[in-house]
mmCIF entry with sequence, helices, sheets and N, C-alpha, C, O atoms, coordinates in Angstrom:
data_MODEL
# 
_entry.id   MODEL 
# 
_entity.id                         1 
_entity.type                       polymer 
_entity.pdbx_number_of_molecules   1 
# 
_entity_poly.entity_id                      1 
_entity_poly.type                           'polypeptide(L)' 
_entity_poly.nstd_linkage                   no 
_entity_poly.nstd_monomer                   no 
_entity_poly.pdbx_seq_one_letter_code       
;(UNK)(UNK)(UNK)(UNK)(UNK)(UNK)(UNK)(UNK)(UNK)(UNK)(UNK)(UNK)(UNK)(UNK)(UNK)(UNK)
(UNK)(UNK)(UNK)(UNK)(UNK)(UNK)(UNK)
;
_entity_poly.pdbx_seq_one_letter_code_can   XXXXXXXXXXXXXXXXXXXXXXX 
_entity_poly.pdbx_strand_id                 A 
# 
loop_
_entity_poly_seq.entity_id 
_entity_poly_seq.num 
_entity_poly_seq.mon_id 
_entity_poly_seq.hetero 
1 1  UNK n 
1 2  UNK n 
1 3  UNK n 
1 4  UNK n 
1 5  UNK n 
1 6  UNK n 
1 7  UNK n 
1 8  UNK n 
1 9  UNK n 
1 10 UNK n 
1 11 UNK n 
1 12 UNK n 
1 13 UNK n 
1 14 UNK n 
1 15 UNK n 
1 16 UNK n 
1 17 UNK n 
1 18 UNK n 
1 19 UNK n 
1 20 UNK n 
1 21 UNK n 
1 22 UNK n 
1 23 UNK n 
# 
_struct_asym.id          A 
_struct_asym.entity_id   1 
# 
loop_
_atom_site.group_PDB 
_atom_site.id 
_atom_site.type_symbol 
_atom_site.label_atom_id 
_atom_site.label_alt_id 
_atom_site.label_comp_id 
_atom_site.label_asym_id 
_atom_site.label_entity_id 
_atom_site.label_seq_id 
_atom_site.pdbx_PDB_ins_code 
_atom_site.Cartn_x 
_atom_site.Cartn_y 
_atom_site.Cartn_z 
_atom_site.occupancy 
_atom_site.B_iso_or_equiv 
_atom_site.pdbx_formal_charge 
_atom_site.auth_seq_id 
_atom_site.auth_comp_id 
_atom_site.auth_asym_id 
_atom_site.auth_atom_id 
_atom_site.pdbx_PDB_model_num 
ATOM 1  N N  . UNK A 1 1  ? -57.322 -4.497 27.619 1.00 0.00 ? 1  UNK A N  1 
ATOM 2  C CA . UNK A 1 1  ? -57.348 -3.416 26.616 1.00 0.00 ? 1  UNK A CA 1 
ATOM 3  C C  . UNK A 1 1  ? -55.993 -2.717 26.571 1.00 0.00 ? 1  UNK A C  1 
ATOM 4  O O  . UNK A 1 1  ? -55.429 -2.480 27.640 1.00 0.00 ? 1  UNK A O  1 
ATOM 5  N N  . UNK A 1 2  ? -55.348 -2.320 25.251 1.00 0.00 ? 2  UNK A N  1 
ATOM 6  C CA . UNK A 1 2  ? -54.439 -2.025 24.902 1.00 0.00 ? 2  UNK A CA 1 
ATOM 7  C C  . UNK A 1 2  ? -54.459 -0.455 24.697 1.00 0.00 ? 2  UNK A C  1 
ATOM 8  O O  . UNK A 1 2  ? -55.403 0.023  24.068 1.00 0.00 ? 2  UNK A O  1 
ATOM 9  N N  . UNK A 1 3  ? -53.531 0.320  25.162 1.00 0.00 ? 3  UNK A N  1 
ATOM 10 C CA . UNK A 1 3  ? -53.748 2.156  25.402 1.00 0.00 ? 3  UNK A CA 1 
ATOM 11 C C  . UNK A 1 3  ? -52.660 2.502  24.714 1.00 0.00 ? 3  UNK A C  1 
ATOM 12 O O  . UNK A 1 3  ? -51.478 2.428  25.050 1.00 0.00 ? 3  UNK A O  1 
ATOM 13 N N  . UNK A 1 4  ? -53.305 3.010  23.399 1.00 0.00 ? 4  UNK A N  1 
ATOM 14 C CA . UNK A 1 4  ? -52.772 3.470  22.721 1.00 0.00 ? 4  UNK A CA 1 
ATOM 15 C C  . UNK A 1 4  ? -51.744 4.871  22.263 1.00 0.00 ? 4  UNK A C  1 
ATOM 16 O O  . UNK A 1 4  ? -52.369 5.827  21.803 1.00 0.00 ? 4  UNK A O  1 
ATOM 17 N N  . UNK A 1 5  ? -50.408 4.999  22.360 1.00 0.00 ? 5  UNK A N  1 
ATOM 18 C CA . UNK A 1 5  ? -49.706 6.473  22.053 1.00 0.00 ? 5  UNK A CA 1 
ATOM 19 C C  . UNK A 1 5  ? -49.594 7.195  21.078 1.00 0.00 ? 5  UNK A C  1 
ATOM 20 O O  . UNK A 1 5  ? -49.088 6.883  20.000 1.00 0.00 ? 5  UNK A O  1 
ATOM 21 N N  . UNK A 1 6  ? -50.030 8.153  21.362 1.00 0.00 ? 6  UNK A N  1 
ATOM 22 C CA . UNK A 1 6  ? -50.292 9.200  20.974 1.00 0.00 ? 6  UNK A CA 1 
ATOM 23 C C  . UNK A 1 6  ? -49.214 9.898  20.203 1.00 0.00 ? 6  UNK A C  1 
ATOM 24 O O  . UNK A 1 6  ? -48.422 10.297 21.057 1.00 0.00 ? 6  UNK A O  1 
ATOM 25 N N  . UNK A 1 7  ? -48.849 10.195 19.180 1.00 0.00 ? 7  UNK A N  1 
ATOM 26 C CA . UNK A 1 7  ? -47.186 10.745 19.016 1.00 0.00 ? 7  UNK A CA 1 
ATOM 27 C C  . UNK A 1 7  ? -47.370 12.607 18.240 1.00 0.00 ? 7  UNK A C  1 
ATOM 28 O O  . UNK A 1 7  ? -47.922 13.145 17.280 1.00 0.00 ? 7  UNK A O  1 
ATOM 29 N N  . UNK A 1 8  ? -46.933 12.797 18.833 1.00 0.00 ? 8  UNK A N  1 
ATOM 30 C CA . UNK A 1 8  ? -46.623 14.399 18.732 1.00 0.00 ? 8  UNK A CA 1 
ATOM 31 C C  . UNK A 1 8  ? -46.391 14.944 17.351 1.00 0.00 ? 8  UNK A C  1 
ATOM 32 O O  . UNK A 1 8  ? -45.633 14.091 16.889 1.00 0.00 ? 8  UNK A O  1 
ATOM 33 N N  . UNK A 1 9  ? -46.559 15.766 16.482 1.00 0.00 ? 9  UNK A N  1 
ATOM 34 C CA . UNK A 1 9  ? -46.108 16.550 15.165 1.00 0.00 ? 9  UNK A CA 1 
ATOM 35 C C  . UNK A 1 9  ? -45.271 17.610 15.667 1.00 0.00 ? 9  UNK A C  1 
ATOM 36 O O  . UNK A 1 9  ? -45.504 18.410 16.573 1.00 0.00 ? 9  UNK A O  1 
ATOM 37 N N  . UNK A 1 10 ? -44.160 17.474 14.860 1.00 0.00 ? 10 UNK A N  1 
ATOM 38 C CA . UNK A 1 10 ? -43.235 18.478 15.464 1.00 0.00 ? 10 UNK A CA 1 
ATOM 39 C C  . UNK A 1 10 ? -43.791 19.750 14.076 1.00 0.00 ? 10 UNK A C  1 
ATOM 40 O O  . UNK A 1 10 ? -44.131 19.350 12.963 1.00 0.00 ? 10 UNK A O  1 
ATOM 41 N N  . UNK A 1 11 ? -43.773 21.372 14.492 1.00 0.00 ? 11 UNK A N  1 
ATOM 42 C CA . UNK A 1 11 ? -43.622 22.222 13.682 1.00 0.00 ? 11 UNK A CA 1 
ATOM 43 C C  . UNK A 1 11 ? -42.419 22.157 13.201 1.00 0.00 ? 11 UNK A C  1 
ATOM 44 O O  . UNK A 1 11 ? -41.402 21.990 13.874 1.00 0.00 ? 11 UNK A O  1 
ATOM 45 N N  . UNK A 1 12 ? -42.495 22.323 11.657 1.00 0.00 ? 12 UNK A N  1 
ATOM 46 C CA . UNK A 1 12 ? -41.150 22.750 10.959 1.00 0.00 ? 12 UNK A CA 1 
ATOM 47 C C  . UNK A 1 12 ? -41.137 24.115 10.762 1.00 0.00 ? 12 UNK A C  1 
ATOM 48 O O  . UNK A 1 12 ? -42.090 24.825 10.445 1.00 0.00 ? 12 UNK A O  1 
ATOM 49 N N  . UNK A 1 13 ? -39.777 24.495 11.011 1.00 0.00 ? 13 UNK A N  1 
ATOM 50 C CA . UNK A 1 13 ? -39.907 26.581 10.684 1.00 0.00 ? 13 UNK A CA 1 
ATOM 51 C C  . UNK A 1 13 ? -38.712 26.292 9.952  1.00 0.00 ? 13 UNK A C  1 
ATOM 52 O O  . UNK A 1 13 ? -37.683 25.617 9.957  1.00 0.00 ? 13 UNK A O  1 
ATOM 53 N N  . UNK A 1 14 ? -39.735 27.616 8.969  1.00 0.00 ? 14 UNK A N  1 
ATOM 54 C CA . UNK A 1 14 ? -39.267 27.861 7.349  1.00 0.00 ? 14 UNK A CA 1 
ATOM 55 C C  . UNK A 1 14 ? -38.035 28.771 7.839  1.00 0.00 ? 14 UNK A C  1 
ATOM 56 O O  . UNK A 1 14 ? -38.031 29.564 8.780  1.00 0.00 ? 14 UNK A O  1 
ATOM 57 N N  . UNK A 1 15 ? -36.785 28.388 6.781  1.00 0.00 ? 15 UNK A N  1 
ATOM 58 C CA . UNK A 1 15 ? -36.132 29.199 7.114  1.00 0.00 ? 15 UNK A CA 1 
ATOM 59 C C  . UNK A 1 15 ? -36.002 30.335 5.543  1.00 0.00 ? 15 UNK A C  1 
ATOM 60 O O  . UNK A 1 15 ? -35.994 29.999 4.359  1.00 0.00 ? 15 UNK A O  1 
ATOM 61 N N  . UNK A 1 16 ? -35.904 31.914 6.255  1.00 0.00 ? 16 UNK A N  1 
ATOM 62 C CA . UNK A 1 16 ? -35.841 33.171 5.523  1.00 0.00 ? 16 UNK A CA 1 
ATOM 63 C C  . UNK A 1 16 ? -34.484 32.914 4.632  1.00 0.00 ? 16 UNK A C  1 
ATOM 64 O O  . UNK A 1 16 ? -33.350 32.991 5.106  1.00 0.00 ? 16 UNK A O  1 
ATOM 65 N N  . UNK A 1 17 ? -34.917 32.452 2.649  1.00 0.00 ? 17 UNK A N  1 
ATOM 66 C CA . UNK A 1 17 ? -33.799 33.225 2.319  1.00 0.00 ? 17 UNK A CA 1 
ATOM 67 C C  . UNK A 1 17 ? -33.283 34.859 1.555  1.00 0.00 ? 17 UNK A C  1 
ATOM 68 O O  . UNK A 1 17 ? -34.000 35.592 0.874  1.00 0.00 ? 17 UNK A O  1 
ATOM 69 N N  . UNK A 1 18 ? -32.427 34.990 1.785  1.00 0.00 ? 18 UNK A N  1 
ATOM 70 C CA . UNK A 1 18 ? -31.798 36.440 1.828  1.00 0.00 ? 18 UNK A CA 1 
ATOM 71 C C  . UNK A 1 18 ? -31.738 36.363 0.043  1.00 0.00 ? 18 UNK A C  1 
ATOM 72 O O  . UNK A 1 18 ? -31.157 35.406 -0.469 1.00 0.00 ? 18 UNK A O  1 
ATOM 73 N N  . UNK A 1 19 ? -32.334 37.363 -0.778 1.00 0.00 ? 19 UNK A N  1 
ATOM 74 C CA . UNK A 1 19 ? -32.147 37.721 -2.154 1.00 0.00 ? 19 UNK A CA 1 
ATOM 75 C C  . UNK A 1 19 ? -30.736 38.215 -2.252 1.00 0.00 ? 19 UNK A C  1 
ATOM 76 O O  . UNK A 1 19 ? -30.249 38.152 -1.123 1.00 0.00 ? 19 UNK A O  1 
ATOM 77 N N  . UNK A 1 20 ? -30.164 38.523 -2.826 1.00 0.00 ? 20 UNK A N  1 
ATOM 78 C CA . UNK A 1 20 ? -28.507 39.144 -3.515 1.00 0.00 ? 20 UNK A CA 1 
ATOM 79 C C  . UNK A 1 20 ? -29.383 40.574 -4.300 1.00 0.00 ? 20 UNK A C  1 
ATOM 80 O O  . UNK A 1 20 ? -30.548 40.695 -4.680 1.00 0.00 ? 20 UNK A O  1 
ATOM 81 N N  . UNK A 1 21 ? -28.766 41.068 -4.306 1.00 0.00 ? 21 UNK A N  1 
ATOM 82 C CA . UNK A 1 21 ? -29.349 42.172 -5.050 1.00 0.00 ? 21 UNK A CA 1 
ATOM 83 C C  . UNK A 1 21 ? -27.524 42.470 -6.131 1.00 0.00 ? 21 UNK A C  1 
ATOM 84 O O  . UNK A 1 21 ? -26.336 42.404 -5.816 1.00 0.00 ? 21 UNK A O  1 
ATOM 85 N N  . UNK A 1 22 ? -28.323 42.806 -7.489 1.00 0.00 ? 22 UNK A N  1 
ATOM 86 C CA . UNK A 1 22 ? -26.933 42.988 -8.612 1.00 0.00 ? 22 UNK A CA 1 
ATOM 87 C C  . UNK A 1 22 ? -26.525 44.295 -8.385 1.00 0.00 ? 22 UNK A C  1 
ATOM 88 O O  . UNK A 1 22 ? -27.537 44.919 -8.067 1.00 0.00 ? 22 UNK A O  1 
ATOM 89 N N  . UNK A 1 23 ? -25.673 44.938 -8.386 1.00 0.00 ? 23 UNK A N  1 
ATOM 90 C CA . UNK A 1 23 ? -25.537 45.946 -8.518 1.00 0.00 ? 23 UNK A CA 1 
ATOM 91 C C  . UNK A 1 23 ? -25.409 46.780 -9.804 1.00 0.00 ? 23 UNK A C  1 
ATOM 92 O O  . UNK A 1 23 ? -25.248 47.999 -9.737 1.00 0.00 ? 23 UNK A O  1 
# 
């Protein structure tokens, strides 16, 4: 019998973007 691996999910993190504000 053959034992099968298992493979991991990596989290992706969102990255924050910054608005501009007009003056």
């Amino acid at each position: 019998k053959k034992k099968k691996k298992k493979k991991k999910k990596k989290k992706k993190k969102k990255k924050k973007t910054k608005k501009k504000k007009k003056k």
